[in-house]
N, C-alpha and C positions, 0 to 999 in steps of 0.2 A: 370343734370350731364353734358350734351352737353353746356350750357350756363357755367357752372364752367371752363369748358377743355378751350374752347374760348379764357375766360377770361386770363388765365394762358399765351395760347399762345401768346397772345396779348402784353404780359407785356417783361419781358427781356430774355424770353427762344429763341428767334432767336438770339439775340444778347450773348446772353453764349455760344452757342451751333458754332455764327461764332468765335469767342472769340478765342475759344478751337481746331478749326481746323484751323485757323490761325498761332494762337501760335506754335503749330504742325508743320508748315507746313516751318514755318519763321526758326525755332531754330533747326529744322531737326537733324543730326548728332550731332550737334556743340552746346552743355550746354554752352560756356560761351556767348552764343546770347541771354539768358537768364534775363543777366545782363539790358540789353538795354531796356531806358524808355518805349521804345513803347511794349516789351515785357510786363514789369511789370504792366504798365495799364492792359493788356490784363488777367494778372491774377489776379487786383482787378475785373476785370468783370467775371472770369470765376470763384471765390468767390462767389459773387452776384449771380450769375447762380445755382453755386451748393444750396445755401440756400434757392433761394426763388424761385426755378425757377422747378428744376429738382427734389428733393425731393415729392414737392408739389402735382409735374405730376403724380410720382409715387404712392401716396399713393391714390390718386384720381381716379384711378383704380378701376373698380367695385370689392367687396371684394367677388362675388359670384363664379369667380376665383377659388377658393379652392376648390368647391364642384364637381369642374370637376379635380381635380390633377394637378391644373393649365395646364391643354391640351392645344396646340391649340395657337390659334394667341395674347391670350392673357399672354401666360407665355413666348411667344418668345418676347414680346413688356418688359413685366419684366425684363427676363433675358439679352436685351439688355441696357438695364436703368440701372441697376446694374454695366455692364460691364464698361458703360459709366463713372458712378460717380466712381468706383474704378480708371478707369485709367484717369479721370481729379482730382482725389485726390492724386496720386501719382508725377503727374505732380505738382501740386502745392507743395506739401511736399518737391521733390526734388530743385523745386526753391527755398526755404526756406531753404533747407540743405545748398545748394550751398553761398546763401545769410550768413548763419552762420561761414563760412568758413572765416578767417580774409582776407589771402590774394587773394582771386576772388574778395572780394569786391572792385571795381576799384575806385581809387581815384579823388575828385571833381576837377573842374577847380578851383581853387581859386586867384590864383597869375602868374604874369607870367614867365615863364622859367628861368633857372639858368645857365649859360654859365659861365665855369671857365676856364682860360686863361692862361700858364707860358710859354715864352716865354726865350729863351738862354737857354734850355736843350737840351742836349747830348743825354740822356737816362741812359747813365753812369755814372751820379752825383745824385746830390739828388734831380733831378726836382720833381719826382715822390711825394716824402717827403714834398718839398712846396707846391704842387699842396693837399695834401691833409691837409696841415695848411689853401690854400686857401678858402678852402671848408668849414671848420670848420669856420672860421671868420666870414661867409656868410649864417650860421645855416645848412650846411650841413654834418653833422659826419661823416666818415667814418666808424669807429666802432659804434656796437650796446651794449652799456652797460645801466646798472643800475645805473654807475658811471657816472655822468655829470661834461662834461671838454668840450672842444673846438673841441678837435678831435671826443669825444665819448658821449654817451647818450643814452635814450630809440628809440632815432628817428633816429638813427644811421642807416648804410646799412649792418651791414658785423658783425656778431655775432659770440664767438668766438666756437660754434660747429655747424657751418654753412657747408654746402657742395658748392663747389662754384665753377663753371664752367667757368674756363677764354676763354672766345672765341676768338682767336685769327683766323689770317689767312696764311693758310699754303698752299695752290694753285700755290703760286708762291715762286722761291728760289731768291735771289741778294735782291733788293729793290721790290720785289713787295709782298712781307710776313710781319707780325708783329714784329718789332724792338723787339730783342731778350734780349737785354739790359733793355727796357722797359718791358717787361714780366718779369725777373729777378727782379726788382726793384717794380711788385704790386708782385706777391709772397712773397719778403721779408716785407710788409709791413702788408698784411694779416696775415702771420704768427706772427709779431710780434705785436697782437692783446694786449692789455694791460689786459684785463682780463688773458692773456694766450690762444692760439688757438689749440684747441685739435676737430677741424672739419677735411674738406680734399678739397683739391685743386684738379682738373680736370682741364690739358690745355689741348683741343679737338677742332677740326671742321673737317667738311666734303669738301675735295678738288672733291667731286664727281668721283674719280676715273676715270676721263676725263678733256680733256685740260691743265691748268696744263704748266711748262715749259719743263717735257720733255713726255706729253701728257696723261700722266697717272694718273694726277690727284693729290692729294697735297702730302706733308710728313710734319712730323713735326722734323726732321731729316736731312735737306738740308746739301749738303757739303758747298756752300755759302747762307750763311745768311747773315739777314739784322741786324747788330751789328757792333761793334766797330773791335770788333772782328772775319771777315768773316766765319769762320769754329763755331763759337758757336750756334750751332741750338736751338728748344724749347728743343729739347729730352735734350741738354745736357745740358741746365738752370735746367731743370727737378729733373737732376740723382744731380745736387749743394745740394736737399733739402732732396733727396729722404732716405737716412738714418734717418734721427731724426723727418722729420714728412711723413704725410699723402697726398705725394703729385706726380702725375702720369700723363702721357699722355693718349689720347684714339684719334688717327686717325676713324673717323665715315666713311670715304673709306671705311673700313674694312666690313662696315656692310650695305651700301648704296643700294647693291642689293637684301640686305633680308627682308622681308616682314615677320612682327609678330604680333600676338596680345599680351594686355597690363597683368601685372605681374598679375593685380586684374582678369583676365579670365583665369591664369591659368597657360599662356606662359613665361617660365622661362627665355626663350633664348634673345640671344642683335638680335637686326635688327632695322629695321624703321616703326613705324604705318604711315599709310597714310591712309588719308578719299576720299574714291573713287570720292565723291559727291562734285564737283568743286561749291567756292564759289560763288551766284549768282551775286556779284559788280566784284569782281576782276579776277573771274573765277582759281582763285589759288586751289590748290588739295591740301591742308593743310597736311604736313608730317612731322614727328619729331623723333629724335634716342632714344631707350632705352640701357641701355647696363649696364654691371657691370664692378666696377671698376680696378684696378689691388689688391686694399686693401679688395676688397666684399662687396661694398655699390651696392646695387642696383639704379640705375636713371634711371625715364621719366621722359624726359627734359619737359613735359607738366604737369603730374601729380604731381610729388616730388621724393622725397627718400623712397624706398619701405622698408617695413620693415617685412618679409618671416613671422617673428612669427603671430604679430598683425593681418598681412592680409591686414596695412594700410599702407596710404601714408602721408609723413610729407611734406605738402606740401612748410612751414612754411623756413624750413631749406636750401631749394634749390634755391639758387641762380648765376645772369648768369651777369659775368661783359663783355662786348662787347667790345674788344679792335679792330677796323679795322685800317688799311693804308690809310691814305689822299689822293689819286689821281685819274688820269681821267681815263675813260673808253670807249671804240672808239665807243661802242654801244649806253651804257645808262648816257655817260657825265661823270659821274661821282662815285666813287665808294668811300664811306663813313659808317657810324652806319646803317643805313639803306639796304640799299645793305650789307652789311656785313650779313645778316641771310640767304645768299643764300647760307652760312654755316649749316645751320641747315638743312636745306630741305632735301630730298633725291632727285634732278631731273630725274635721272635714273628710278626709284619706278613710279614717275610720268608722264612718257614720255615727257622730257624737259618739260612739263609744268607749273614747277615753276620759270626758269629763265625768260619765255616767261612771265611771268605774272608780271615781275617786272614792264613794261611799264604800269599796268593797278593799280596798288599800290599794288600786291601779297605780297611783304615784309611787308606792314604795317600788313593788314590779317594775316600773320604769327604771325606779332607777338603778336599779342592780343589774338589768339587762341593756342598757344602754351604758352611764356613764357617770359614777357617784360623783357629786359635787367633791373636789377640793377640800373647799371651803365654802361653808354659812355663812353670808354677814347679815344680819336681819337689821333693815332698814327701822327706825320705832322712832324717828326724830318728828315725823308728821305722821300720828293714827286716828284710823276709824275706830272710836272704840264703841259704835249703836249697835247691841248685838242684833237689831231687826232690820242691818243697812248695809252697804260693803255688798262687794268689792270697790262699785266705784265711790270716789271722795272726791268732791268739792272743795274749796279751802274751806269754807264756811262749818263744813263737816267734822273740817278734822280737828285734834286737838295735839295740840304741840308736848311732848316729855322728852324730847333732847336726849332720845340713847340710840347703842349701835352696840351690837352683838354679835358675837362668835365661836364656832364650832364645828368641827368635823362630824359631829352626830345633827342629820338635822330635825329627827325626831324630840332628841331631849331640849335641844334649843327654843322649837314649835312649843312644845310641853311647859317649860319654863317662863316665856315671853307671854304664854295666852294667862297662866296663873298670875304670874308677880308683876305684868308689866298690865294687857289689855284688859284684863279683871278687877284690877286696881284702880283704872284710870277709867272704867265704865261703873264704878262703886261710887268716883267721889263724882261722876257726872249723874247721878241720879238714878243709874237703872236698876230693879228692882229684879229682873229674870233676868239671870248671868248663866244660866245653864244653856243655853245655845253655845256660848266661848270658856264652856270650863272642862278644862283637860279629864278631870276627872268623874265629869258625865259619860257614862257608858252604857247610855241609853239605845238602842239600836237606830241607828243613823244619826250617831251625833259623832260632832270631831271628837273626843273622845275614845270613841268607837272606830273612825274610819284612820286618826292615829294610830293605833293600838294592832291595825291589821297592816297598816303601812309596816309599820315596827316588824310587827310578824315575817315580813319580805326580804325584809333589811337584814335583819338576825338570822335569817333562813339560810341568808348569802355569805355569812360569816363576817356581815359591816357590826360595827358598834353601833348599837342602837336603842335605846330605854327609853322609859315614863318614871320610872324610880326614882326618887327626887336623893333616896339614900347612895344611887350608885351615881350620881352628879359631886362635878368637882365645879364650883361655882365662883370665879374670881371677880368682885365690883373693884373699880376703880370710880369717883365723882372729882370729876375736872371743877377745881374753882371757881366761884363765882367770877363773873367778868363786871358784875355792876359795881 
């Protein structure tokens, strides 16, 4: 019997047994660490383990056991074997669950990035409208249909009973918030989904209830806004829809100090989950809002669309298009897709820990652990291009270049926008030190730098993600003069 135990041990039961506490130890809090190769190695070996490894041990076990009521040192060695294979079988089950799930399955690298480009927009015409012909000519849908056309298809983004989260930025009033014009113009666009759009639009983000331009954190509601039209805020692009369809504000301020658990534990109320357990690369404390809508859809922004009957979540339906402001930031250089999720976080929840962790790539961790943008549209119609000033703008501040951008990567777009667009247009205004907004400064603490490990988050999670200007596919379209 001693020569059989041996044997056993000898073979891959250390190797299962480090497998499984590894695994454990690696994907802690956080299922979607799960996803990551080196995880799923670890759960063909802890596979292997269970089969040939730890059954084996168990059944090898003297069976004279019984005749004592299994007392004693040999029913606790049992009942820990048992305990064992139950919860490395639930582990693996749940990796499987997760894996079953369409959208956690993270998408391969295959081709490189997609940068759409239109140039001589307002925000007030139909830029919005080309940029998504742009798209379509280029195999990228906007809509998600059954019908295949240019704009629309199975490989579409934006389905037409989709729940869709325009994340705008609302921290700052004049030029330092999302072109309200431009907000106005994807709302109109979504709704006019061609199947018909009978989903619901959410324009939301979190100004954290601090800073801010008159320090109290954002509104979605500014008396100047950044539009054609100063006095038109989101709220009142909002109330344009809000009769005929499904469409509402949710300032995340509102909820940035409340701490909740998630609908599936129970907790009905809106506030913020936060994972107490700081990421070990980026050290970010991973936080995200739940909340109900003004129409009574339940969202977490990480989970899905809750649905009170089932008890489940659609996770399918929930999507987040990232619209940020193109300009500089006196901190972190530069503030673009990326920096734009310091919208999402709670900092307060976190003890500023999340803004602290942008230097270290906390936004990309966010966003692989919560809930990748959709889509990028990067705002660039009104920017800050002083690289010693930003976030907030003034009108006085900003300078007008009339573009709007798009892409599923929102690294190479960040990458792209800070070189050819903020670089160029802070060259021909005079400045002299361009390396606080230049992508390819990779100075320790420069965007550059804090790019570069975002990236590192992103690619780690199996999204498409580059600085490579050689793996960019870069489509310009210039709308005609109108003088």
């Amino acid at each position: 019997m001693k020569e059989r135990l041996s044997k056993i041990r000898q073979s891959s039961f250390p190797v299962g047994m480090f497998c499984l506490l590894w695994f454990l130890l690696r994907t802690g809090t956080k299922p979607s660490r799960a996803v990551y190769p080196c995880q799923r190695a670890a759960v063909a070996n802890i596979y292997l383990w269970l089969t040939t490894s730890l059954l084996p041990f168990l059944f090898a076990i003297p069976r004279r056991s019984a005749k004592t009521d299994f007392r004693g040192k040999k029913l606790t060695v049992i009942t820990m074997m048992l305990v064992v294979i139950v919860a490395s079988s639930v582990v693996v089950w749940k990796i499987q669950e997760g894996e079953r799930r369409p959208s956690k399955q993270v998408p391969t690298k295959a081709q490189p990035s997609s940068i759409f480009v239109l140039n001589g927009t307002t925000g007030y015409d139909d830029g919005f409208s080309e940029l998504i012909n742009l798209m379509g000519e280029h195999d990228l849908p906007f809509y998600k249909s059954d019908t295949k056309k240019m704009n629309q298809g199975p490989d579409g983004l934006i389905a037409r009973d989709d729940v869709v989260i325009i994340k705008v930025n609302s921290q700052w009033d004049e030029r330092g918030g999302t072109n309200t014009d431009l907000l106005k113009a994807i709302i109109e666009a979504t709704i006019n989904h061609p199947d018909g759009f009978i989903g619901e639009i959410v324009v939301a983000d979190n100004g954290q209830a601090q800073y801010g331009s008159f320090g109290g954190g954002g509104s979605l509601d500014w008396e100047n806004s950044n539009a054609e039209d100063h006095s038109q805020s989101a709220q009142k692009v909002v109330d344009m829809f809000s009769g005929s369809y499904r469409v509402s504000t949710y300032l995340w301020d509102e909820i940035t100090l409340k701490s909740v658990g998630e609908y599936s534990e129970g907790d009905m109320e809106d506030g913020y989950i936060v994972n107490q357990t700081a990421d070990p690369v980026t050290g970010i404390k991973v936080s995200y809002p739940k909340f109900k809508t003004k129409f009574g859809t339940y969202i977490s922004f990480k989970m899905g669309v809750w649905n009170p009957e089932t008890r489940s979540y659609d996770d399918e339906r929930l999507k987040v298009i990232n619209v940020p402001v193109l300009k500089t930031h006196s901190i972190y250089g530069v503030t673009a897709c990326v920096k734009h999720y310091m919208g999402v976080v709670s900092d307060k929840l976190t003890g500023h820990n999340a803004h602290r962790s942008v230097d270290t790539g906390g936004m990309g961790t966010e966003m692989v652990e919560t809930r990748m943008p959709t889509l990028n549209i990067l705002d660039a119609i009104w920017i800050n291009a002083n690289p010693k000033r930003g976030p907030r703008t003034s009108y006085s501040e900003a300078t007008r270049a009339n573009a709007i951008m798009a892409s599923t990567d929102p690294v190479a777009l960040d990458y792209w926008a800070a070189k050819h667009v903020l670089m160029q247009v802070a060259q021909t205004l005079g400045f002299k030190d361009l390396s606080p907004v230049d992508p390819d400064n990779n100075a320790s603490g420069s965007f550059g730098e804090w790019l570069r490990l975002s990236m590192q988050e992103i690619e780690k999670a199996g999204y498409q993600a580059t600085t490579d200007e050689d793996q960019m596919n870069v489509y310009v379209v210039n709308l005609p003069s109108k003088s």
